[in-house]
VOPAGU-2260 file (C-alpha; in pm, 1 decimal, decimal comma):
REM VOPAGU-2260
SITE   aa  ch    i         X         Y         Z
SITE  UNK   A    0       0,0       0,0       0,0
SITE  UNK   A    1     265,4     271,6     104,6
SITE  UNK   A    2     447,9     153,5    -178,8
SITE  UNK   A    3     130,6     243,7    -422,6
SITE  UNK   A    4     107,9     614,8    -243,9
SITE  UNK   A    5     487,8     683,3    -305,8
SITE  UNK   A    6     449,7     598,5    -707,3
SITE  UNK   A    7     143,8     817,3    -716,0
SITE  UNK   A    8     309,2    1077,2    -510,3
SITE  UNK   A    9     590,2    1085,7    -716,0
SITE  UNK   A   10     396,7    1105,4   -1013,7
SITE  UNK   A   11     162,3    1403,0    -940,3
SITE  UNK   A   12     472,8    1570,7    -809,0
SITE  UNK   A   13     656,3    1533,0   -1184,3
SITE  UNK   A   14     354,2    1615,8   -1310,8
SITE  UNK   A   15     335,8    1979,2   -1102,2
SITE  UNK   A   16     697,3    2025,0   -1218,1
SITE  UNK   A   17     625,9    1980,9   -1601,1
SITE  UNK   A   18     294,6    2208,7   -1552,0
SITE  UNK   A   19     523,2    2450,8   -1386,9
SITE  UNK   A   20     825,9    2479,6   -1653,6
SITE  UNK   A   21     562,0    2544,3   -1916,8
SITE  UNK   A   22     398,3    2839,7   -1775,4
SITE  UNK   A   23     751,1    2964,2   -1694,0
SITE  UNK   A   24     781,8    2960,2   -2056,3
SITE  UNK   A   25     525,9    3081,2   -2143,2
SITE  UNK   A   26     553,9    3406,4   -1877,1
SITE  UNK   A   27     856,4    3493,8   -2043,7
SITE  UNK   A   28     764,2    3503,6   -2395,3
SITE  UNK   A   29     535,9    3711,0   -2269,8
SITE  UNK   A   30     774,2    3958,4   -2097,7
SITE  UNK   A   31    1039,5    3904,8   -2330,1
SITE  UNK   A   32     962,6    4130,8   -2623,4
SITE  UNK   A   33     877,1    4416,1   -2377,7
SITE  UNK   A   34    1218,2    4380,5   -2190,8
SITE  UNK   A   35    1379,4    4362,2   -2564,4
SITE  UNK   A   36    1214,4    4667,6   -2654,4
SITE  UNK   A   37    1305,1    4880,1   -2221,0
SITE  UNK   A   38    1702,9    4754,1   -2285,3
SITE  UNK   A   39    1745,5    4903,4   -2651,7
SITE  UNK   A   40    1558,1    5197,3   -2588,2
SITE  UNK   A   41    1763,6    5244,5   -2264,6
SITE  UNK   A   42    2133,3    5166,9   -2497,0
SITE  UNK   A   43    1947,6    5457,4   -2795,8
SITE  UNK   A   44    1942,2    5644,7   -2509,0
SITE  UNK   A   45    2268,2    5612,1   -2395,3
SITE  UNK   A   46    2421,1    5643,4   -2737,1
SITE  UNK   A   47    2205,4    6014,9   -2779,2
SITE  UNK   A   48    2360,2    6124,9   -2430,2
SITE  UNK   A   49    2705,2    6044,0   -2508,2
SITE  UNK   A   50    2679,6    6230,9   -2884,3
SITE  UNK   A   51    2535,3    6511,6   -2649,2
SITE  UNK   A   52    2824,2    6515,2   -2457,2
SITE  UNK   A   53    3061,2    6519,5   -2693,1
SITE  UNK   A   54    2921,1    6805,1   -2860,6
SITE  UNK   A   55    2918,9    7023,9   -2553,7
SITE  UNK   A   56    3283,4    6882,2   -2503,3
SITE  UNK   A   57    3367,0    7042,6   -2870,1
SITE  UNK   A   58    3172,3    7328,0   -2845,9
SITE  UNK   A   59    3340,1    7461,7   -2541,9
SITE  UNK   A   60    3708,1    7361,0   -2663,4
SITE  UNK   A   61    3629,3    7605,2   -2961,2
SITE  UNK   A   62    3476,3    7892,5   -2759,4
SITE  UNK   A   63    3786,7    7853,7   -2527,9
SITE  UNK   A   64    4050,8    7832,9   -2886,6
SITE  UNK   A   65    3858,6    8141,8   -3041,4
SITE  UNK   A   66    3880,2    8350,4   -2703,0
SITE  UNK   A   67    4283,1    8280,9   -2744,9
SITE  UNK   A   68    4254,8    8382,7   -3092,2
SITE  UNK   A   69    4285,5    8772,7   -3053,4
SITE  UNK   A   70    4530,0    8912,5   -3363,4
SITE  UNK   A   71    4624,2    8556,4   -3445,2
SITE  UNK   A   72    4391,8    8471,0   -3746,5
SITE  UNK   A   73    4282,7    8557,0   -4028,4
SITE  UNK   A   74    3955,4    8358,0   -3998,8
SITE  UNK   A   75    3846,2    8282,2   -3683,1
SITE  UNK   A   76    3519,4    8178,1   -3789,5
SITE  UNK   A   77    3670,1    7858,9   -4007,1
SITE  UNK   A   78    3938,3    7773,2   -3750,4
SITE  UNK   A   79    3711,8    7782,8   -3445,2
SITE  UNK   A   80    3463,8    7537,2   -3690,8
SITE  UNK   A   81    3778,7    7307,5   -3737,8
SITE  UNK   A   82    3891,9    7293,2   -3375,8
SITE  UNK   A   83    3494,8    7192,4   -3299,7
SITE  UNK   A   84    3509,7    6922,6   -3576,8
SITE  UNK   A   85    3812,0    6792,2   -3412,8
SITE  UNK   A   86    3688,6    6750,1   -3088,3
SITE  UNK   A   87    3389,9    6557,7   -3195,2
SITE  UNK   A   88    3557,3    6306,3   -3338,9
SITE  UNK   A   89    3234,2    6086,3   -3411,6
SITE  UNK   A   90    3023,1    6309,6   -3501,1
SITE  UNK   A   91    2986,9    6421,4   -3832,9
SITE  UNK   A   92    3131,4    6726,0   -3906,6
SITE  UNK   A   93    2850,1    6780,4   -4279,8
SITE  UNK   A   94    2561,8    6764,3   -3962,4
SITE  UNK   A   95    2675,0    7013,8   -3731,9
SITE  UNK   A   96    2570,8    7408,3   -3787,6
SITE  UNK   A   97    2734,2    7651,3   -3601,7
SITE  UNK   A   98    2672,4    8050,7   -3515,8
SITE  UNK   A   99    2953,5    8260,3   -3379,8
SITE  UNK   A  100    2896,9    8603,8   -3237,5
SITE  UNK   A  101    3195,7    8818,3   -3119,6
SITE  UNK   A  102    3171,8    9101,0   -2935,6
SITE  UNK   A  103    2794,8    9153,4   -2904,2
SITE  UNK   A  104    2776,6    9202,3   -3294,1
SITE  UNK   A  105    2526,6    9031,8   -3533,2
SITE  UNK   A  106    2597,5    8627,4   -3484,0
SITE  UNK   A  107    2728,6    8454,0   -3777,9
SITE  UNK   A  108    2550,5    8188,3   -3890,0
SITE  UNK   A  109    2663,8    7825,7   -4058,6
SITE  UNK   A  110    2429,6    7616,1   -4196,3
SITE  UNK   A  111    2534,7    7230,4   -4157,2
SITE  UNK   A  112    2744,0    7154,0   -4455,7
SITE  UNK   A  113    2912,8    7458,5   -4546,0
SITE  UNK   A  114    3227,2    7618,0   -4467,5
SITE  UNK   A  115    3227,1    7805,0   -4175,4
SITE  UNK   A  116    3429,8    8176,8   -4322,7
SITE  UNK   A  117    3388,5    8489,2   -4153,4
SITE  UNK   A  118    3747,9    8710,3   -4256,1
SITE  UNK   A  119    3538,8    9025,3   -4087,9
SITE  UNK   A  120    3556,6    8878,3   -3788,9
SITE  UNK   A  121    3940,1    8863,1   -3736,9
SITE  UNK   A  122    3883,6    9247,5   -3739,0
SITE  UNK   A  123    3606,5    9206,7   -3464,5
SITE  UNK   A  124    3801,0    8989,1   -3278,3
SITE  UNK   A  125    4112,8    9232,9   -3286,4
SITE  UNK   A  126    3902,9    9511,6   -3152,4
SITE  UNK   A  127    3664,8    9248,0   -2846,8
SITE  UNK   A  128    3919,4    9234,9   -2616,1
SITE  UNK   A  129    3786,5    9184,3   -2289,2
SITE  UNK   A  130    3449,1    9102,0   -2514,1
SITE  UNK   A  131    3211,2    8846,6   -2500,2
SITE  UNK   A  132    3214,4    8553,5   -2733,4
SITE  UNK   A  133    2930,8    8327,0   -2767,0
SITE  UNK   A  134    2985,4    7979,0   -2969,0
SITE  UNK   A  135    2684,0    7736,6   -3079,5
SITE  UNK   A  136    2681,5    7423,2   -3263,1
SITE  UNK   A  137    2365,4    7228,7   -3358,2
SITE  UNK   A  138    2340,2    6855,2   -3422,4
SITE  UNK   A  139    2055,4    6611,4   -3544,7
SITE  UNK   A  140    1952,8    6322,2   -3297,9
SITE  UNK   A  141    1819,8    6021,3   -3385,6
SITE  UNK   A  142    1735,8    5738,4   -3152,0
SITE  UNK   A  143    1698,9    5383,5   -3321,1
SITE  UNK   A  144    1483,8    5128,3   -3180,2
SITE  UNK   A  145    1448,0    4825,2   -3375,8
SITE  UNK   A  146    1552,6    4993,0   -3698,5
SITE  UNK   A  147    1275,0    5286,0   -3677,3
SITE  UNK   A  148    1444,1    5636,6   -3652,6
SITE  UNK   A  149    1167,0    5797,4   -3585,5
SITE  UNK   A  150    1124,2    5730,8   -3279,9
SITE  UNK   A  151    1151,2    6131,7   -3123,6
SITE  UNK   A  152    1036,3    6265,4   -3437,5
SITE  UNK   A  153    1196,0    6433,4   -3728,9
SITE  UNK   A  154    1298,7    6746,5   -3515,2
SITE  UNK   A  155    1513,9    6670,9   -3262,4
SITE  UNK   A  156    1860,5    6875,5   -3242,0
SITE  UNK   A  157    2103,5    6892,2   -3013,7
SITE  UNK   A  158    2198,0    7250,3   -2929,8
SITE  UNK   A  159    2519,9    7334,5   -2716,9
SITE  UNK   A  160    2659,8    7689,7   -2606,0
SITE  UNK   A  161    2927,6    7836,8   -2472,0
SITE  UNK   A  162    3010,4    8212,0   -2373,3
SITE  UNK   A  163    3391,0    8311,4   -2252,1
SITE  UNK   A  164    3591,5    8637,6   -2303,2
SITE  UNK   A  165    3797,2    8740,0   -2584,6
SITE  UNK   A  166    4182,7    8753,1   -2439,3
């Protein structure tokens, strides 16, 4: 008799087990595609931030060269753009647009893709010392999550800015 009540013990207890794996499985293909969908979205993220970064990083290295610049070029407008597209290694330089104003004066503004050229404003820099400078750059962001781009919409830019004081 006890022998009879272990087998069927044992046997509703296997039986439990095997019930329980498959709704394990099936409670995580059920999760699954919504924790897919949190960690890329979280890594887009990421990725967005750290472009961010870098282009405040750049933008203040080239508001900090062009302060320096006083009587030294003959463009400050392209070299400043330069130093910025150095900085930002991996970003690309055809995306960014950049506006420079020196000394208060009407800012000069870049378009992304052009040449940054502004030979008046060696002049303006000569005569700003002790001036304000203020440098912007502008970059596109796009967040990718599961191939679609659109994600934040079609107008999302990055803006950075930096003021300092012409030396």
């Amino acid at each position: 008799m006890k022998l009879l009540e272990r087998l069927w013990t044992r046997r509703a207890s296997r039986r439990r087990l095997d019930e329980e794996q498959g709704q394990a499985i099936i409670e995580m293909a059920l999760v699954m595609p919504f924790l897919l969908i949190a960690v890329t979205g979280i890594l887009s993220l990421g990725l967005m931030l750290n472009e961010d970064i870098q282009l405040n990083n750049a933008v203040s290295a080239g508001a900090l060269y062009l302060a320096d610049q006083r009587g030294n070029s003959t463009d400050p407008c392209a070299d400043t753009a330069t130093v910025i597209e150095n900085a930002a290694p991996y970003l690309k330089a055809s995306n960014m647009a950049f506006s420079i104003q020196i000394n208060g004066n009407t800012a000069n503004y870049f378009a992304a893709g052009t040449t940054p050229t502004c030979t008046s404003g060696a002049a303006q820099l000569n005569a700003a010392q002790y001036g304000p400078i203020v440098v912007k750059a502008s970059y596109p962001c796009v967040v990718f999550v599961y191939g679609n781009s659109n994600i934040m919409g079609s107008g999302c830019t990055m803006t950075a800015q930096m003021e300092a004081v012409v030396q």
